[in-house]
C-alpha positions in Angstrom: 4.9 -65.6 36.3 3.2 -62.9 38.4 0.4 -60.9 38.3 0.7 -57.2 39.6 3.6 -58.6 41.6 1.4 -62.0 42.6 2.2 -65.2 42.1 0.0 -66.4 39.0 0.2 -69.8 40.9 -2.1 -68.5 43.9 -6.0 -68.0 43.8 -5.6 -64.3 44.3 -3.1 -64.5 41.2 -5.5 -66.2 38.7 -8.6 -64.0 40.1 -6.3 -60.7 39.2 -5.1 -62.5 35.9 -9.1 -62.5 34.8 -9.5 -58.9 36.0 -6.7 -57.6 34.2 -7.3 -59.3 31.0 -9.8 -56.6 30.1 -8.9 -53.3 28.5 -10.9 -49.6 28.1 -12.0 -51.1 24.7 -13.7 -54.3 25.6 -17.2 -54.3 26.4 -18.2 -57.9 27.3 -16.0 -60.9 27.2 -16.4 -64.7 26.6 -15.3 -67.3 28.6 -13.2 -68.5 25.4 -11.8 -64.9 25.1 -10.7 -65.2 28.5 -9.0 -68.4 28.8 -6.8 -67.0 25.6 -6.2 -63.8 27.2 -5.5 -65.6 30.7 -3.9 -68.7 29.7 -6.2 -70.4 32.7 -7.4 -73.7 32.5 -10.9 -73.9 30.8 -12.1 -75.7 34.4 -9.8 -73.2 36.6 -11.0 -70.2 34.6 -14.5 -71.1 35.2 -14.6 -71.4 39.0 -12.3 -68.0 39.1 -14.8 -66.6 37.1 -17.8 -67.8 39.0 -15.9 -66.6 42.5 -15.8 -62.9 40.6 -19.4 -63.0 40.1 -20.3 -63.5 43.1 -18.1 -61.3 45.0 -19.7 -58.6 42.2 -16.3 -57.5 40.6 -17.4 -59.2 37.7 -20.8 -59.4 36.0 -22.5 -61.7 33.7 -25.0 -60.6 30.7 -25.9 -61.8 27.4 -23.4 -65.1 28.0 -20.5 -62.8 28.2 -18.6 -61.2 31.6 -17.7 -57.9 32.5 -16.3 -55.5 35.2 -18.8 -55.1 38.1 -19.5 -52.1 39.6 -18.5 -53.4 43.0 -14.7 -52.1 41.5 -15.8 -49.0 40.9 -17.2 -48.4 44.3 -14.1 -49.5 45.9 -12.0 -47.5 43.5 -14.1 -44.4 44.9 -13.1 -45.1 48.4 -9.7 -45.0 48.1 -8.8 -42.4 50.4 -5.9 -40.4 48.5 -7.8 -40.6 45.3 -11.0 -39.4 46.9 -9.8 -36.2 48.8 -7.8 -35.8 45.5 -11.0 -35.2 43.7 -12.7 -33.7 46.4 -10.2 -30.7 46.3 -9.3 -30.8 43.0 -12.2 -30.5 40.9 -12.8 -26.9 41.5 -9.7 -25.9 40.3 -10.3 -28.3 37.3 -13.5 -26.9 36.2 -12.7 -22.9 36.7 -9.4 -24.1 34.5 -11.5 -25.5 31.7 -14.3 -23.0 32.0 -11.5 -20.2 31.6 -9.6 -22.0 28.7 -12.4 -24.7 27.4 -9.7 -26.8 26.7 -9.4 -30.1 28.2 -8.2 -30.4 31.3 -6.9 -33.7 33.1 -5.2 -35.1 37.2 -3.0 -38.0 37.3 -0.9 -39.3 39.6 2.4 -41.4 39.1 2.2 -45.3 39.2 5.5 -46.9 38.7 6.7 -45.6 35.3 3.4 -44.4 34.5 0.8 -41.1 34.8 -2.7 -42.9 35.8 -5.4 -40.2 34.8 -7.9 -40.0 37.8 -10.1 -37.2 36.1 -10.9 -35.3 32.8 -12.7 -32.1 32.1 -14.1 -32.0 28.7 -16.2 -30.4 26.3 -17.5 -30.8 22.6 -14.1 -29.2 21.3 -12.3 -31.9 23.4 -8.8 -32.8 21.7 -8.1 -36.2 20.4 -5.7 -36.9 23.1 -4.6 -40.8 24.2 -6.0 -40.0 27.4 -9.2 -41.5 29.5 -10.1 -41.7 33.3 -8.4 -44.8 35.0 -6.3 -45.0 31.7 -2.1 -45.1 31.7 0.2 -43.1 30.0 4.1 -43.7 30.3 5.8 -40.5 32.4 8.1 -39.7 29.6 6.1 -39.4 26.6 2.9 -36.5 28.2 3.5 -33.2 30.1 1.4 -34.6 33.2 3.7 -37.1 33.5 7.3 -35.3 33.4 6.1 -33.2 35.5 5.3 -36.0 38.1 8.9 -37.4 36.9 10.5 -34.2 37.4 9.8 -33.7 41.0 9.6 -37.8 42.1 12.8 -37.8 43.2 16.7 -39.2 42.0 15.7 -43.0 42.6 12.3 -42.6 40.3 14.6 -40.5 37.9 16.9 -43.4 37.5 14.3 -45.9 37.4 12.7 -44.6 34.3 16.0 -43.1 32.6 17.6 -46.2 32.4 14.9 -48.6 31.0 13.6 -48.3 27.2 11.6 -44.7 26.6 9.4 -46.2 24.1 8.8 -43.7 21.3 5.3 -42.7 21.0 6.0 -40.1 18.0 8.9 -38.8 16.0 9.0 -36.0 18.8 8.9 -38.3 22.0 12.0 -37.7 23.7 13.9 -41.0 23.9 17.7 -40.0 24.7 18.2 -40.1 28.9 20.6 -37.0 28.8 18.4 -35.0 26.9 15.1 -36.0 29.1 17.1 -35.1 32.3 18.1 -31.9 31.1 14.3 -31.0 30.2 13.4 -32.3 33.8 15.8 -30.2 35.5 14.4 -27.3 33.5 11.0 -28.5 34.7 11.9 -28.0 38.4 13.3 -24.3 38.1 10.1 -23.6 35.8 7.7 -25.6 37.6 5.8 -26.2 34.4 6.5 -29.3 32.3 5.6 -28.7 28.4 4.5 -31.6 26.1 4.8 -31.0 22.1 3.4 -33.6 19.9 5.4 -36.8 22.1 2.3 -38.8 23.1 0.7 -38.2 19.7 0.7 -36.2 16.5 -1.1 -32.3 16.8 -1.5 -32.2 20.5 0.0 -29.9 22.7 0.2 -29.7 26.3 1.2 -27.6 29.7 1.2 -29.0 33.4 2.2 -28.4 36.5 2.6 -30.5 39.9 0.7 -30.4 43.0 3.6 -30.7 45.4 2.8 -31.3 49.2 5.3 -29.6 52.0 8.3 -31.3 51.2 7.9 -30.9 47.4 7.2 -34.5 46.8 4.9 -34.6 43.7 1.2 -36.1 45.2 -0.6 -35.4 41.6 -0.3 -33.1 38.9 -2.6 -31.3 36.0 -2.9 -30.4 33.1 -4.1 -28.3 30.1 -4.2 -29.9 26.8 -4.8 -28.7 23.6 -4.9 -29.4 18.8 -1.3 -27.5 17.9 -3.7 -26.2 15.3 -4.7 -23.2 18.1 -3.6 -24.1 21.5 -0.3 -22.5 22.6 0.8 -23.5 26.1 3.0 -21.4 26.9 0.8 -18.6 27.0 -1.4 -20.9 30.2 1.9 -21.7 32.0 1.3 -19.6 34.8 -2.8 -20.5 35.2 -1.5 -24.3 35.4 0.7 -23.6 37.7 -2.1 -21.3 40.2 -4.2 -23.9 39.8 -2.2 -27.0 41.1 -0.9 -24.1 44.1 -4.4 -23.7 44.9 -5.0 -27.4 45.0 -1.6 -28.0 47.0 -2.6 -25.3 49.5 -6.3 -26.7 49.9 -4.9 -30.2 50.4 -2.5 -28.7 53.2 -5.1 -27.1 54.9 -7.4 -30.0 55.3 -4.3 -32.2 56.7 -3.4 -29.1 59.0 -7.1 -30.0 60.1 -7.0 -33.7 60.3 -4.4 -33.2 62.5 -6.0 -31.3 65.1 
């Protein structure tokens, strides 16, 4: 059994087992909560957890444990993340304050889009989306259009294992997903129509670096009752150019 590729067997196993039994709902957690989530031994759970708290990824209050801030900070320091957001949010923000719909960067992770911002505001759609949240590739705009562009291995990858079927409109047949993606790469848009869930629409486009491999991608997400996507194709797709071109001028920098 592994954990995040780890052997569950190891220290560093059984410390990542505990950190990734929580989920974007949970607020606390008992120590009884754990051990079922974990499977740990109430003795071995105990010590792991007492080793968390101390190195400050995890926090105790009220009797209960929770993620410490100390991940947060190191989250922030990742480097590609960082200058991602750096960069990126001024693009983000002009997009929403031209649009005020919501507006979201992800990158790819395996088989999955991970979200690493969201622009908001009190019209925000109901969409299945948060920051540090997962959605899978096939199922959101953000994510084909990280698919589309990731390359004939990642293609294969996700084409050939289960597209799990979000909605009665998530595409779930290979030959039909590969056709769209193709269509994605001449467009350079990706479209999403109700696939991740029921009355939400959505546009994006990738931010490719200079050989066209997909380093993030945004997008613009809107209710079907009044959002119509196709009509912000080409704003998406200025907006992750502009990133792009900002990312290759601070590496043209960096390098001398």
């Amino acid at each position: 059994m592994v954990e995040g590729g780890l052997d569950r067997a190891s220290v560093l196993g059984k410390a990542m087992a505990v950190l990734h039994a929580f989920t974007a709902e949970d607020g606390g957690l008992s120590l009884a909560e754990l051990q079922r989530r974990t499977g740990l031994a109430k003795g071995t759970l105990h010590r792991i957890a007492s080793d968390l708290v101390t190195a400050r990824l995890l926090e105790r209050r009220d009797g209960d444990y929770h993620l410490g801030r100390l991940l947060f900070e190191l989250g922030m320091l990742a480097s590609l993340e960082r200058t991602l957001l750096e960069v990126a949010t001024p693009f983000l923000e002009d997009l929403y304050e031209r649009t005020h719909e919501t507006v979201h960067l992800g990158v790819r992770e395996a088989r999955e889009v991970v979200y690493l911002a969201k622009v908001t505001g009190h019209r925000q759609v109901q969409a299945p989306s948060r920051i540090g949240g997962r959605q899978p590739l096939h199922s959101t705009a953000i994510g084909k259009a990280l698919l589309a562009f990731a390359g004939e291995e990642v293609r294969v990858d996700v084409l050939t294992a289960p597209l799990e079927r979000r909605t009665s409109r998530t595409i779930t047949a290979p030959g039909r997903l590969r056709q769209q993606l193709d269509s994605i790469v001449e467009a350079g848009v990706a479209f999403e129509f109700e696939e991740s869930v029921a009355g939400v629409v959505c546009v994006a486009a990738p931010i490719l670096d200079a050989t066209d491999h997909p380093v993030a991608a945004i997008s613009l997400t809107g209710p079907i009752t009044r959002f119509h996507p196709q009509s912000h194709a080409a704003s998406v797709r200025a907006a992750a150019a502009g990133i792009a071109a900002t990312l290759a001028r601070r590496e043209e920098l960096r390098a001398h």
